[in-house]
N, C-alpha and C positions, 0 to 999 in steps of 0.2 A: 121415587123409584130408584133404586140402586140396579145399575149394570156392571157386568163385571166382562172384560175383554181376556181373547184368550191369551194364552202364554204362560210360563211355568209357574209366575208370581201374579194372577192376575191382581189389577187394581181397582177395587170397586169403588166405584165413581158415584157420588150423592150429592156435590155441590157445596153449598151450605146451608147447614140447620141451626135458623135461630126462632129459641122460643120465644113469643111474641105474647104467650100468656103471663112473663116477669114481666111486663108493663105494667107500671102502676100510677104513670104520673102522664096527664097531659098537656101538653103548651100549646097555644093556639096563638098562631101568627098573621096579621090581618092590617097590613099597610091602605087598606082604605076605609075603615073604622075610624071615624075620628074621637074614638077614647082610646085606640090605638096608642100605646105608650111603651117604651125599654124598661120603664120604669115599675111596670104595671105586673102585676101577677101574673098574666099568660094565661087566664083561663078564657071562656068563648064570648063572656060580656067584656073583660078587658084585655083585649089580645095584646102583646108583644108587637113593635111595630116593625123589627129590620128580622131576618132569619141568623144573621149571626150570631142574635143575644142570644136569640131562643138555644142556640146551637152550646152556646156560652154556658147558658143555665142546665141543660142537656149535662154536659160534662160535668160538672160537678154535682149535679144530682147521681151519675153514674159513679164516683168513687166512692157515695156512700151506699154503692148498690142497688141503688133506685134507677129501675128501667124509665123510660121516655120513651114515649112518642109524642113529635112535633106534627100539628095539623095545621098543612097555611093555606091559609084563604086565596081565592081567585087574586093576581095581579101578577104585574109585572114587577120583580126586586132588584135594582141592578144596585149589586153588591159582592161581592166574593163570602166565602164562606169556607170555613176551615177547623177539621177537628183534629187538634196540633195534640203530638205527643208530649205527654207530662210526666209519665212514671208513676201514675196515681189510677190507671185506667183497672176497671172492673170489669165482667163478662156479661154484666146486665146489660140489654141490649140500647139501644138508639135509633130508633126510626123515625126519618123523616119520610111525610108523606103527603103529597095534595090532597087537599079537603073534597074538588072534586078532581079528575083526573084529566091533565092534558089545559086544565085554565089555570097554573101556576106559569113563570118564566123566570126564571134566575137570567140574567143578563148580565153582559160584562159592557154591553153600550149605554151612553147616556143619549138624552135628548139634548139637540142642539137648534137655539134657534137665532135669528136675528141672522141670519144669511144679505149679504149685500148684494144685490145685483152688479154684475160685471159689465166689463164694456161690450162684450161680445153679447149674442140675444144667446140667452138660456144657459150662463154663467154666473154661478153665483160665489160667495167668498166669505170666509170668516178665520178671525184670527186662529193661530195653530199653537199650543204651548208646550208640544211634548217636542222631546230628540232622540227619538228612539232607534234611528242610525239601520243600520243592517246587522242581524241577529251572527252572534259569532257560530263559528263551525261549530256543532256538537264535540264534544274529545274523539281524535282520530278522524273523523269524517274526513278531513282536509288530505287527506292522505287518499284515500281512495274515489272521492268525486269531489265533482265542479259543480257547485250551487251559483245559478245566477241569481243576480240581484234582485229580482222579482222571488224570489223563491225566500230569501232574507228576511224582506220585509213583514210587516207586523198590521201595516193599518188597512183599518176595512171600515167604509161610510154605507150604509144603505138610508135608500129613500122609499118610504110606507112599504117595509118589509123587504125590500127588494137589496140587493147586492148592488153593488156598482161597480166597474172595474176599473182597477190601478192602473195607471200608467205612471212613467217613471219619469217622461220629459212634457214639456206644458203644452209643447205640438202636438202628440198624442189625444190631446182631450177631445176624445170624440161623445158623440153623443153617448148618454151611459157612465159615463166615465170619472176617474178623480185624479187628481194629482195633488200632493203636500210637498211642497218647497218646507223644507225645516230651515234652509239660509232666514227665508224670506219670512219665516213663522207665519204661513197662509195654506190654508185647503181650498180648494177652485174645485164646484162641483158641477157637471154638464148632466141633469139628468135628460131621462127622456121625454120626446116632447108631449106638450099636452101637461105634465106636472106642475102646478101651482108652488113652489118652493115655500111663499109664504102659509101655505096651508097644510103642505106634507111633512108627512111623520120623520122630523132625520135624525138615527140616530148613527154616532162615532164610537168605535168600540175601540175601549179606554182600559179595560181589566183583564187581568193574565187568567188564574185559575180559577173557577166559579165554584168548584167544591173539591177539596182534596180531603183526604182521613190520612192520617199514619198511626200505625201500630195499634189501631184501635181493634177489639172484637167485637161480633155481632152489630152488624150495622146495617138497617135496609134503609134505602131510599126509594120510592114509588111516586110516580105517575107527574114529575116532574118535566117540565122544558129548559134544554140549557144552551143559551144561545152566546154568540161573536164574542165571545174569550178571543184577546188576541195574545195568545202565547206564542214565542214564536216557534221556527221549526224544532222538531223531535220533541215538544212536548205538549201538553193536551191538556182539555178544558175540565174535563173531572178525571182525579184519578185517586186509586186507594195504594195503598204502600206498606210492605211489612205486616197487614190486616189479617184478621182470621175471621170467617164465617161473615163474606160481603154478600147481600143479597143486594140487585138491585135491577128494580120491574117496572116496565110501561114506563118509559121514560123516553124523551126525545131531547136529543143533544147534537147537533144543527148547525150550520153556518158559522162556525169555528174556524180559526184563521189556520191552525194547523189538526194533530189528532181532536178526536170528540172524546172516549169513554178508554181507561186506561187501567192497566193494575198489575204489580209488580213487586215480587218477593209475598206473595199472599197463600194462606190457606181456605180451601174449601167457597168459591165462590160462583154463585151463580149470577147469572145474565139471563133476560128472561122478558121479551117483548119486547123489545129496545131496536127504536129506530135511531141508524147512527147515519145518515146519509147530510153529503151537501159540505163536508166540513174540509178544509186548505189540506190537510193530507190524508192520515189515516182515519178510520171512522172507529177502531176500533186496535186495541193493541193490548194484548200478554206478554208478561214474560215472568220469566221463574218463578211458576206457580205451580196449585198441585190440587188436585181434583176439584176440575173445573165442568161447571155445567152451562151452558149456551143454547139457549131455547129460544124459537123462535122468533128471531133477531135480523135486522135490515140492517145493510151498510152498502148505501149506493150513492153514485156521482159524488163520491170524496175525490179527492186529491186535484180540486182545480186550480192551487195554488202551485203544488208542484208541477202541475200540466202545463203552465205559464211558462215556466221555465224549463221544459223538458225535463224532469225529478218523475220517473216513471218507476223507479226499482229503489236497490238499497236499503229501503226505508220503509216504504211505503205500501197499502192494500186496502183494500175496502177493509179487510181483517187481516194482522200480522202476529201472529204467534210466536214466541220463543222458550226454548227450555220449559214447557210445561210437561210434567208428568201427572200422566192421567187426564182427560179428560173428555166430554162429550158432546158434539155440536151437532144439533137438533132443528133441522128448519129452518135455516140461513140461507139469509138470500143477499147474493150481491150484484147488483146492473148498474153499469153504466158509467162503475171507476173507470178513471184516466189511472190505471195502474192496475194491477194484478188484482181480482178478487175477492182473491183470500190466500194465504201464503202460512205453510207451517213450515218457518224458519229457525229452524238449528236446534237439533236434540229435542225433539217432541217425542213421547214415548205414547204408548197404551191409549189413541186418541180413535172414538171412533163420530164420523160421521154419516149422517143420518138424512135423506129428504131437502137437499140443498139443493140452490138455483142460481149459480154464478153464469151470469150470461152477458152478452154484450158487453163486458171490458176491454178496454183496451190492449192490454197485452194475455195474459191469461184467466182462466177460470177459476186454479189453482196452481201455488207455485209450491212444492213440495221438495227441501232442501234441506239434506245435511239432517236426517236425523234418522234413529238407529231403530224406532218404532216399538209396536206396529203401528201402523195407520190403516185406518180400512174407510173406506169410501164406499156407501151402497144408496141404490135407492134414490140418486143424484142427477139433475138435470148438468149440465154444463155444453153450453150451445152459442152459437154466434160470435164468440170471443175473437178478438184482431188477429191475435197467433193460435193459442190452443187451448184447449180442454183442460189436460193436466200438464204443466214442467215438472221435470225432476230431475235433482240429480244428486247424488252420493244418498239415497236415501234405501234401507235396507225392511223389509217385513211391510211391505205396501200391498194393500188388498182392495180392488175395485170389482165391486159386484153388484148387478141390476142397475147399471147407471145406462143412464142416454147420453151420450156424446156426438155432438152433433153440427156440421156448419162452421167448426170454428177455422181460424185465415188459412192456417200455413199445415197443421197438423190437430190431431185430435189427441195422441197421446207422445210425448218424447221422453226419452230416460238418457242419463249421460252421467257427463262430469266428469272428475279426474280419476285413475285408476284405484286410488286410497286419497279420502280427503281425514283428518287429523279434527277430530272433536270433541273439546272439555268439558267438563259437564261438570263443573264449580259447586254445586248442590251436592253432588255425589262421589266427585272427585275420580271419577269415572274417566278415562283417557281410551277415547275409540278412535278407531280406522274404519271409516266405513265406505263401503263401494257403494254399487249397484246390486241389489243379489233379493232373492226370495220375492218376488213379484207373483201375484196372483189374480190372472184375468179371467171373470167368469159372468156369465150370466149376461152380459153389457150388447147395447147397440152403441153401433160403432161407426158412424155415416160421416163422409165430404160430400159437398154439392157440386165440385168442378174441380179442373184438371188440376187446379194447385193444390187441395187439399190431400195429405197423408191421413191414412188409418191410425198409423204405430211407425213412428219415426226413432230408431234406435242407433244413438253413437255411442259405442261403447262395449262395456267389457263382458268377457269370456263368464262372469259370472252371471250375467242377468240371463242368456240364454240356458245357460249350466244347470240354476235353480229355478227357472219362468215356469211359473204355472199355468195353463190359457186353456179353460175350456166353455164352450157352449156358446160362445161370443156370435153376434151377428155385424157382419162387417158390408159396406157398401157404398159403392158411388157410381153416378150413373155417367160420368165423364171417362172414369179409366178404371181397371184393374187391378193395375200393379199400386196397389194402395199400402204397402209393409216398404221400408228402406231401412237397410239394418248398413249403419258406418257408410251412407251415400250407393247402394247397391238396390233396386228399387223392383219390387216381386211380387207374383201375386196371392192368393190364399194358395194356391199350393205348395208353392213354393215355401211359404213361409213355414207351412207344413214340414215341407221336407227339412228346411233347416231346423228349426226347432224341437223336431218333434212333441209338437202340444198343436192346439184347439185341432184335434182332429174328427173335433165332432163339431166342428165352426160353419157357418154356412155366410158364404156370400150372395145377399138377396134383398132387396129392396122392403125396409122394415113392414111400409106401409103406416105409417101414421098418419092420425088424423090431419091435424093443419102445423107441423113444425111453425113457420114462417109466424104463427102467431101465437105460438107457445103453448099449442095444443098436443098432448103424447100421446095418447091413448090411441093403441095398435088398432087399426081398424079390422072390423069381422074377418076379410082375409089374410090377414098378416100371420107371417111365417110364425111371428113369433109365440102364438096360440100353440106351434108344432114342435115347438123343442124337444121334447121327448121323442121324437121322433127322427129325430133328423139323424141324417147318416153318419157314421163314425167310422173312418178309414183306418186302416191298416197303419200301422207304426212302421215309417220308412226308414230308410237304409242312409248312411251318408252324416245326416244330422249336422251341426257348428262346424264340424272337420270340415266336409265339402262346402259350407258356406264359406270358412275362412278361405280356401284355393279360388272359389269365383271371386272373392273380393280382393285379393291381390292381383288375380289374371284381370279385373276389371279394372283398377290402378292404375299396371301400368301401359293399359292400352290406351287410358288416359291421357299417360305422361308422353307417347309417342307420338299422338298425333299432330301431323307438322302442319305450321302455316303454308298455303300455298308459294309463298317466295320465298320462307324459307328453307322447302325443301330445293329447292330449285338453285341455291348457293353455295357455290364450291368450297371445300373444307379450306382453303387457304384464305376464301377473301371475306372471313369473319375478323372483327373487329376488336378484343375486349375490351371494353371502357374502364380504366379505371377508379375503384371509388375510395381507395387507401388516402388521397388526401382530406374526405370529409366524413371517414366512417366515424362515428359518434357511441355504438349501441352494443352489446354482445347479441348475436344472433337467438342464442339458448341460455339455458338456465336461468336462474329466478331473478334476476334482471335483462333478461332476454327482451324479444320483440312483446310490446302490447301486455309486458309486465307480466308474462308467463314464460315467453321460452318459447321459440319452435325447437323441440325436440325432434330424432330420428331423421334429422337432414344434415348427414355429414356435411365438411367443407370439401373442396374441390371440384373438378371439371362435373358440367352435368350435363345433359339432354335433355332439352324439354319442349317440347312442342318444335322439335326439328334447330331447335337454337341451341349451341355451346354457350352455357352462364358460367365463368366461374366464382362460385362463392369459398369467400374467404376463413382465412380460419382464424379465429378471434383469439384464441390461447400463442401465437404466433404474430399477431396482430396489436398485442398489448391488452387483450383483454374486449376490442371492438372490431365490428365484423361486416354490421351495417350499418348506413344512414336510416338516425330516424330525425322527423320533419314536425314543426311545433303545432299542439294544437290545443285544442282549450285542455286536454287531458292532462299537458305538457305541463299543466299551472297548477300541478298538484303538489301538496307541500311535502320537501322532499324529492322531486323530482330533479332530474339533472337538467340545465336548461339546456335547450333544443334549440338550431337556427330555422328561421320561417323558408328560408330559400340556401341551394348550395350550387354551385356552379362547376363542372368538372371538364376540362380539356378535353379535346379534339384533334381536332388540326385533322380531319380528314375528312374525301368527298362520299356519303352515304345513300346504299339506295335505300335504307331501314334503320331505325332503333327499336331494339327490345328491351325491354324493362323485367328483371323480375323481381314482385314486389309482395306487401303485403299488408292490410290495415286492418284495426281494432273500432273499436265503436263507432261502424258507421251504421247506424240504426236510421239513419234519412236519405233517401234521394234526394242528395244533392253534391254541386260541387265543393269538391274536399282537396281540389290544386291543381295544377297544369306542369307539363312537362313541356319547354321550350326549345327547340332547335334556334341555336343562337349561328347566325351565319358569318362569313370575315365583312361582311361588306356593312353590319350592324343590323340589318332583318333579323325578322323573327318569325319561325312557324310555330305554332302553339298548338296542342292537344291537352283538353279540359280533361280532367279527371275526374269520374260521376260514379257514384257508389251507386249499387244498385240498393239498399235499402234495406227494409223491412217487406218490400214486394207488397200487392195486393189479391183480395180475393178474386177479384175480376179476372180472368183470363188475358184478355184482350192488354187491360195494362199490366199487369207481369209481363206479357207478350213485348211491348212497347218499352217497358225498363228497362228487360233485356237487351234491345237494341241500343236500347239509349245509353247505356252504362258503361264501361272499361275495371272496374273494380268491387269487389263487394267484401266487407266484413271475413275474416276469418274462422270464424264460429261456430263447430257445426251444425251450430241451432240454425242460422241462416239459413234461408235458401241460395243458391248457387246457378250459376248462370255463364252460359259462352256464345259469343257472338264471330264475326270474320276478324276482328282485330283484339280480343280479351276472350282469352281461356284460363281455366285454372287446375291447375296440378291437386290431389287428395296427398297427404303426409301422414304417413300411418308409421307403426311399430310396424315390421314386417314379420316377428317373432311371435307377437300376437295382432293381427289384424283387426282385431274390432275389440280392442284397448284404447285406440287412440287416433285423432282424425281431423286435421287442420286443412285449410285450404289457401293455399299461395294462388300468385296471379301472374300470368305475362302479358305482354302489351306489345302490340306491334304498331311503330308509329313509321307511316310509308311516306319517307321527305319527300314535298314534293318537287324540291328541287334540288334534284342528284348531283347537278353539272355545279354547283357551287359548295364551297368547303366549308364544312360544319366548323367553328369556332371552338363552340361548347356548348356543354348542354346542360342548362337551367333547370333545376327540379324545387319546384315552390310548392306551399303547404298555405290552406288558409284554415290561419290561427284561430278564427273565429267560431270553427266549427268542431265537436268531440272527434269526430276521427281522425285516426290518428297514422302518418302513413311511414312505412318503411322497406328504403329498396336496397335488395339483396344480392342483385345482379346488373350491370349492363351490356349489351352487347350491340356494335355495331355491322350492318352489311354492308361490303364496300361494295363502290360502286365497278 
């Protein structure tokens, strides 16, 4: 079937067409035939016994034009397989394909046996002969993330089918488990109990790529298994390259130490029944391709390798797209990634989506980035997800229509990103600026289940309200109302109304579905949504973005005024300024600013905030640094300037208070990220933990409980944000355009509790172990 999407050039999208009636030659592949031979002709009484030969003979039957098809018999083949570019390739096709479907397995493990028993009960041991070290950065990675050492590695043991998990030190070996000393050339394997070692199936995966193509045409492979390829990270277990007219159906590609099914720089390729789930990172990965068709296709509980190591983004999704032009994803389901989805990353054009079911991952449903479109999404479950439904950000001509959105952690739909993000487009030569702009909300249920959950979470620019399309939407939650926050200002359907002037034919109302909870949709007999044509459509209100942008400033800086209770209570004289000119390290702004962005829009000089005089510095005056920043695993990024883990700054005075204003980057965990020390003369110390509040959860109760427990959270607006009696936080906006731009700083009120003795100094440490990453931008003390 050929679709064609709208827009002034539509792209009709058909996949790929290879004729299958130029076959004229068969090979028959059958490793438990024992007339089985490489040597043999390949017909059904003398099969071919390895799939490479067959693969071997394939090719050269193909430069004299002679189509193939390979038929392999039921087994398991552990081997690799490769159709290498020669400069001899013809358009006649090559199909490999199981004889029956689903009893083939290409493998990249062997069988290992003669296992020793250890000294401990259910440890067993065999020599190890590879050194395959920890996998280097991908080009540039090292530059932008921290891969741990779990995320590196390469080797994967399972016993009768099952995985076993790595650990890295020999203490580690819990039940389950393995560990490889390469010092000591040994694998120590702890299965679990009850396993026979002499009698179970163990196999060690030994081989990188199980099948690749380059530059080949017409090529299907069907009804194949492709299992424990250990390639290591960013690259993956089949992939095609440079190809034209890839078909490739009923296939299951599994328990891969990194990506499963892969293709790049390709024309006209379809996907088509493919389970890609279970694999160390991506289950599935595009990029610079061009009418792609994607049908009916799994990719769940990928990325457990990267999970190990916290490798949640960057990289990784149940599905990750890039630079495809054209294409159509039909029936995709993703549950259960430890990562994003499904992600269409950077310059995706003319792509529509169709009948997906991204649910329960970890961070989103779909992440929608950096591309100039359209993209249309319909017809689409996305429900339970850890953060949300859809991310986006700088992405232009997005269209969500008859989806259900529903339950997921923090928000259901966000849009952001920078006011102009810069996008190449190497294929076309094409160089864009693209925002936020031409959004089209229609048709969609739009539910949270409790007080955390956002409707339509919006940081960002003048254009998405400018060009927003929104109509017919049903929105709801039975916790709160004010379910729309546009740049941290939080409103209800009418409101939202009134600022945007769109869904004013929107209804807020309880969808009524059958059994969400169990992944049942279907509106029940009463359900509004039978009534859409009916519902009411108000009057086009007055005021619109203008009146939003004057609340959203008069909300700022009501904000920034509100004073701690002591520190409204201290006299203009008996403030303190700390200063921090002997350990500032950082520029506050610009592109090496704080957190490798910049806090923009926050002059240097005296400020107010929260009832406390900060003065921040001015870093063009300063030598160019403005803040302390503090080490953290992000700090060990190559290229980075190095950081101290702790800085110590004079005193010498008695305090009834320290305030802090500060600010951090990757804190995506509840947990401790440093401490701020009141160093006394006498050599005491009072100490105040520093706790990010996180990624928050859905639970009410404990969001409720973080927030108490916390003093700092992430800077992000994607974050949720949080104040308590001792940490509030200040919004940093463009005040020229107020929902362009929208950081979040923090203060901290640490109450000494011992006023009558003279502060020494004050200790600011950073623990290096953990990504976030912290920088402070003010101190100030209250005398006593």
């Amino acid at each position: 079937m050929t679709t064609a999407l709208a827009g002034p050039d539509p792209y009709k999208i058909t996949g790929a067409r290879v004729d299958e009636r130029r076959v004229e030659k068969a090979l028959h592949v059958d490793l438990a035939n024992p007339k089985a031979s490489d040597e043999g002709p390949g017909s059904a009484n003398l099969p071919l016994k390895t799939l490479g030969k067959a693969v071997e003979l394939a090719m050269q039957l193909n430069t004299r034009r002679t189509g193939v098809k390979i038929l392999v018999h039921p087994g398991t083949y552990r081997e690799s397989v490769a159709l290498q570019y020669h400069g001899r390739e013809t358009d006649t096709p090559i199909v490999i394909e199981a004889l029956e479907q689903g009893t083939v397995t290409v493998s990249g493990s062997d069988l290992w046996d003669d296992w020793k028993p250890g000294s401990d009960t259910g440890i067993h041991t065999h020599a190890w002969p590879y050194k395959w070290g920890l996998a280097p950065y991908p080009p540039t990675w090292e530059k932008y993330v921290v891969l741990q050492p779990i995320v590196r590695r390469r080797e994967m043991i399972f016993v009768n089918g099952r995985k076993l998990r790595q650990v890295l030190r020999p203490e580690e070996l819990a039940e389950g488990c393995f560990y490889v000393s390469e010092e000591r050339e040994r694998a120590t394997i702890r299965p679990w109990a009850g396993v026979d070692v002499g009698a179970a199936t163990v196999e060690v995966a030994v081989r990188e790529r199980l099948l690749a193509a380059l530059g080949k045409s017409n090529v299907i492979v069907r009804g194949i298994i492709f299992q424990h390829s250990n390639r290591p990270v960013n690259s993956g277990a089949v992939g095609f390259s440079r190809c034209r007219n890839v078909m490739i159906e009923d296939c299951e590609i599994r328990w891969n130490n990194w990506a499963g099914f892969g293709f790049s720089v390709c024309k006209n390729v379809t996907a088509r029944r493919l389970k890609l789930n279970h694999n160390g990172g991506s289950g599935g990965l595009g990029h610079k391709s061009s009418n792609v068709l994607w049908e009916d296709t799994e990719h769940s509980y990928n990325n457990w390798r990267g999970h190990r190591g916290e490798f949640h983004g960057w990289a990784v999704g149940g599905c990750k797209f890039m630079l495809i032009s054209g294409g159509i994803f039909r029936r995709t389901t993703s549950i259960g990634n430890q990562c994003h989805g499904f992600w269409f990353d950077y310059e995706n054009s003319n792509i529509l989506v169709e009948e997906a079911n991204w649910s329960h991952n970890l961070t989103d449903g779909i992440f929608i980035e950096a591309n100039r479109g359209p993209i249309t999404i319909r017809k689409s479950i996305m429900a339970f997800n850890g953060r949300g439904a859809i991310t986006s950000t700088n992405s232009e001509r997005v269209t969500l229509e008859d989806n259900i959105l529903y339950g997921n952690g923090r928000f259901q739909i966000w849009a952001g990103g920078k006011e102009s993000r810069r996008v190449a487009n190497p294929m076309t030569g094409d160089d864009l600026h693209l925002t936020v702009r031409d959004w089209t909300l229609r048709n969609n249920v739009i539910v949270g289940v409790n007080a955390t959950q956002d409707a339509l979470d919006f940081n960002g620019w003048r254009h998405f309200l400018d060009t927003l399309r929104a109509s017919g939407n049903l929105y709801f939650n039975p916790a709160k109302r004010d379910v729309f926050t546009v740049s941290g200002l939080s409103m209800n359907l009418d409101a939202w109304q009134n600022a945007t002037g769109q869904d004013l034919d929107a209804l807020f109302a309880d969808p009524r579905l059958e059994q969400p909870e169990e992944m049942k949709w279907t509106p029940k007999a009463d359900s509004p949504i039978h009534k859409r044509s009916s519902w009411t459509k108000r009057s086009a209100p007055a005021g619109g973005p203008a009146a939003l942008r004057a609340i959203q400033v008069q909300a700022i800086k009501d904000g920034w005024t509100r004073a701690y209770p002591l520190a409204a209570g201290t006299a203009d004289d008996a403030w303190f300024p700390i200063n921090l000119r002997p350990a500032v390290n950082n520029p506050l702004s610009g592109r090496e600013g704080i957190v490798g962005w910049g806090l923009d829009h926050f002059p240097p000089g005296r400020k107010q905030i929260h009832g406390v005089p900060f003065d921040v510095l001015d870093q063009e005056r300063e030598g160019g640094n403005s803040v302390i920043a503090l080490r953290s695993l992000k700090s060990k990024l190559a290229g980075a300037k190095p950081t101290p883990q702790e800085v110590m700054l004079p005193v010498g005075r008695k305090l009834r208070a320290v305030y802090v204003l500060h600010a951090c980057g990757w804190a995506l965990k509840h947990v401790k990220i440093g401490a701020y020390d009141l160093v006394y003369e006498d050599g005491r110390t009072h100490a105040t933990d520093l706790v990010s509040y996180g990624s928050g959860s859905e639970h009410l109760a404990v969001s409720q409980r973080l927030a108490t427990d916390s003093n700092i959270q992430d800077w992000w607006p994607t974050q949720r944000q949080f104040q308590n009696e001792n940490a509030r936080h200040i919004s940093v906006i463009d005040l020229d355009a107020p929902l362009s731009y929208r950081r979040f700083v923090y203060s901290l009120q640490i109450e000494n509790p011992h006023p009558d003795r003279v502060v020494k100094a004050l200790r600011l440490a950073s623990r290096p172990d953990v990504e976030a990453a912290l920088y402070i931008i003010g101190l100030t003390g209250a005398l006593k």
